[in-house]
N, C-alpha and C positions, 0 to 999 in steps of 0.2 A: 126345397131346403128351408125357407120361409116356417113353410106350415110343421116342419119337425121342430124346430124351434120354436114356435108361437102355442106349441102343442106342449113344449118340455116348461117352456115358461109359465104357462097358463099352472100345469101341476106342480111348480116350486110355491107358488102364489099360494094355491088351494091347500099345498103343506104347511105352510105356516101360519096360515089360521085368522092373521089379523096384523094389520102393519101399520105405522102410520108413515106416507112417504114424503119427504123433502122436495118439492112438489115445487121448481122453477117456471113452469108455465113451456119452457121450451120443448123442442122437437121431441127429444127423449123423455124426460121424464112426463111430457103427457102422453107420450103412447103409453108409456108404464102404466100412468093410471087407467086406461081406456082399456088394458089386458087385465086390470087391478078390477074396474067396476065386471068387466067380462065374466072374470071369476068367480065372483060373487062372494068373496071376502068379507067380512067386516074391518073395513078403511079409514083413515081418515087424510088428507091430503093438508100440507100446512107451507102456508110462500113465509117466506122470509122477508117482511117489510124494509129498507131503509133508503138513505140517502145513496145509496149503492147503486140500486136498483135502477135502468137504463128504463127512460119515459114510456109506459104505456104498455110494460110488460105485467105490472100489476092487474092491469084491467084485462090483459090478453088472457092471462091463468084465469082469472075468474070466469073467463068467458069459457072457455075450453071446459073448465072443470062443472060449470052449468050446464054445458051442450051434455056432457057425459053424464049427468046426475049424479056428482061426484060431492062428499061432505066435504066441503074446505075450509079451512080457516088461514085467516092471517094473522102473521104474530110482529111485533114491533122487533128490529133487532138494534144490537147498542154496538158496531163497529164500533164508529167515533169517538164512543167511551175506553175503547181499548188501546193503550197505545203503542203495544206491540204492533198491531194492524196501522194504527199514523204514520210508524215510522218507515213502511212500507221495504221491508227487507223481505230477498227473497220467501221470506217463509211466511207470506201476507196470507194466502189463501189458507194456512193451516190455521192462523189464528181465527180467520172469519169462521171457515166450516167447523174450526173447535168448537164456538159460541154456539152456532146453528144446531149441530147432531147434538150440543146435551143439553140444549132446549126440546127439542122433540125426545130425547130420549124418557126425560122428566114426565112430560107429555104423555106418552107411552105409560111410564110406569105408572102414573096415578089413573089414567082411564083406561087399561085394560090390554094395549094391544102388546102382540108378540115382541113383533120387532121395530124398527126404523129400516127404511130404506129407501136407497135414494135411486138415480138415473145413468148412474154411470155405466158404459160399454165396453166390449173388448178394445174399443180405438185407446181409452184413456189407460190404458196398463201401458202405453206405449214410449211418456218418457215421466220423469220425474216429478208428481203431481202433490204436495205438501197436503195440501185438499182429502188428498184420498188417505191419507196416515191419520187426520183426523176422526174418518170413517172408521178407521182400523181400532182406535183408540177406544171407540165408542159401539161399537160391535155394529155397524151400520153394515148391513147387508144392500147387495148389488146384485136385484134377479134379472138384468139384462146381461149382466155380464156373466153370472153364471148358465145363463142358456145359450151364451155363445153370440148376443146380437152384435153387429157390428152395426155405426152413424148412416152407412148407406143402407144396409136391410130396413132398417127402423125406418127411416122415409119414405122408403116401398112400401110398406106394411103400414107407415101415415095414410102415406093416398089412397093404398085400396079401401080401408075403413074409413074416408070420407073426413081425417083430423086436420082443421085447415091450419096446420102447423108442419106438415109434409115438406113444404118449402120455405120455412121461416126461417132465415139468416142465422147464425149462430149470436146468442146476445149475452156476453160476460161482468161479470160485477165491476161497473164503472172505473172501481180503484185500477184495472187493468190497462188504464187508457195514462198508467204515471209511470215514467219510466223507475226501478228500482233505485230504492235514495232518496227521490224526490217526497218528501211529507206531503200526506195525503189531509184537505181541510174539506171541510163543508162548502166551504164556497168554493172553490175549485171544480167540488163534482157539482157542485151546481152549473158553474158556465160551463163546462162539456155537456153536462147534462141537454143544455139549454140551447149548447152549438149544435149537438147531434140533432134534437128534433127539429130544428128550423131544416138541417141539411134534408132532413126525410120530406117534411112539405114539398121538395124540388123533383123530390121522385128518384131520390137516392136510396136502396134499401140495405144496402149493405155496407157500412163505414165504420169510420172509427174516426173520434178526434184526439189525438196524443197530445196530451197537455205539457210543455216542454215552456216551464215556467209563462214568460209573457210572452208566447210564439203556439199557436195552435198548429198542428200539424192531420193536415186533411190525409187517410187514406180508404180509398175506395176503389172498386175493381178497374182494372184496365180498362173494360168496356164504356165506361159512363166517366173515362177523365175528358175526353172533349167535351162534352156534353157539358163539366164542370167548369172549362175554360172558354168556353161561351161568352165574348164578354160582358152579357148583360147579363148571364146568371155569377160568372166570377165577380163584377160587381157586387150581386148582392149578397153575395160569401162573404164577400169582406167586408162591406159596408154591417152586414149585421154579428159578424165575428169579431169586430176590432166597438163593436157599442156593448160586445160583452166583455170590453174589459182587456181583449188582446192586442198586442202590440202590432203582432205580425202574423201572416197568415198565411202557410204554403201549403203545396201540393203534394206529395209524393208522389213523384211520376214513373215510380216503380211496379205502381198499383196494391189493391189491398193483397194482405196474405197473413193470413192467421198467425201470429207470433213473431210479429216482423220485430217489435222491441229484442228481439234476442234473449236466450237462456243463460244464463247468469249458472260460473261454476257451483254446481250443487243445488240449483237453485229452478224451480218450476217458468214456463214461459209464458210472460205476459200473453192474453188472449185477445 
């Protein structure tokens, strides 16, 4: 099934000539590019720089996008400037990917290439995605999703070609770590920024810290909440989360689960 697909995708690629793609560094969008350089297109791969950005996924794309001999570039972006995106309503992601696709479309239009597109999958037509109307807006093409791949194929088809991105956590634009409402600042995503990497140091890989004004809220999978309540590692959660600045510091003892902030009527779910 894999190979008729990775067969149909390979010829969407080869039809359109030349793309440049929106290029997160994650699971999907760099298999995208690794079936992108396969094809032998003319490409260009471009990350979206900002304060957004969760610690050390800049240096993970580049690295990925080097292993592949992929052209990439990084461009600065101006969330923060935007204040439809501060005031964080559900329609945050649309305003972010507005900025992103008609910067690369620009992009696009002055050095040559066909299209834009980006990494999205069959999984993401699944609920309300602000994100993906922005693509819609901006003619941004989605050749994973037109060949049918679905989040677990594309991890299978990580590992067999060797992309040490196969099992990389899913990693969303910071601002997703604020409950809707909440004003989104700089320095806010900085101390999440700055909770989550300490948390990784422990040997947590998959978390979230929910920033719930002066209260951090830990969520991490079932498996690794003892491990968190240790109390010489829960010590040093909170000793070094409460000198970022937090009041208080809890666990969800629910464990992680993708979209646990809840969908808001009409409104896309925090990741």
């Amino acid at each position: 099934m894999e190979k008729r697909k990775l067969d149909r995708l390979s010829g969407i690629l080869r039809d359109m000539g030349s793309a440049v793609l929106a290029y997160s560094g994650g699971v999907d969008s760099s298999f995208l590019l690794k079936v992108i350089k396969l094809a032998g297109i003319k490409s260009l791969a471009v990350t979206g720089d900002s304060e957004t950005m969760p610690f050390d996924d800049l240096r993970d794309a580049a690295t990925v996008a080097s292993g592949c001999g992929m052209d990439h570039r990084v461009i600065m972006t101006d969330e923060l400037k935007n204040e439809d995106f501060l005031r964080n309503t559900p329609m945050r992601c649309f305003h972010c990917k507005d900025m992103l696709f008609g910067r690369l479309k620009a992009i696009a239009l002055m050095e040559g290439y066909n299209f834009v597109i980006d990494g999205s999958t069959t999984d993401d037509t699944e609920d309300f995605r602000p994100g993906r109307d922005a693509g819609i807006r901006h003619g941004v093409r989605s050749p994973l999703q037109e060949a049918g791949f679905t989040k677990q194929e594309i991890r299978k088809e990580s590992k067999r070609m060797g992309l040490p991105t196969w099992d990389k956590p899913s990693s969303p634009c910071l601002g997703s770590r604020f409950p809707y409402g909440v004003r989104i600042t700089a320095g806010a995503l900085r101390r999440v920024s700055q909770a989550e990497r300490f948390l990784k140091t422990l040997g947590l890989r998959e978390l979230r810290v929910r920033h719930l004004g002066d209260e951090a809220r830990i969520e991490i999978p079932e498996k690794d909440i003892a491990r968190a309540l240790d109390p010489e590692v829960r010590g040093s959660i909170v000793r070094e989360l409460k000198s970022l600045g937090y009041r208080f510091v809890s666990l969800d003892l629910e464990g992680f689960r993708s979209g646990k902030m809840g969908v808001p009527a009409g409104g896309d779910k925090n990741i």
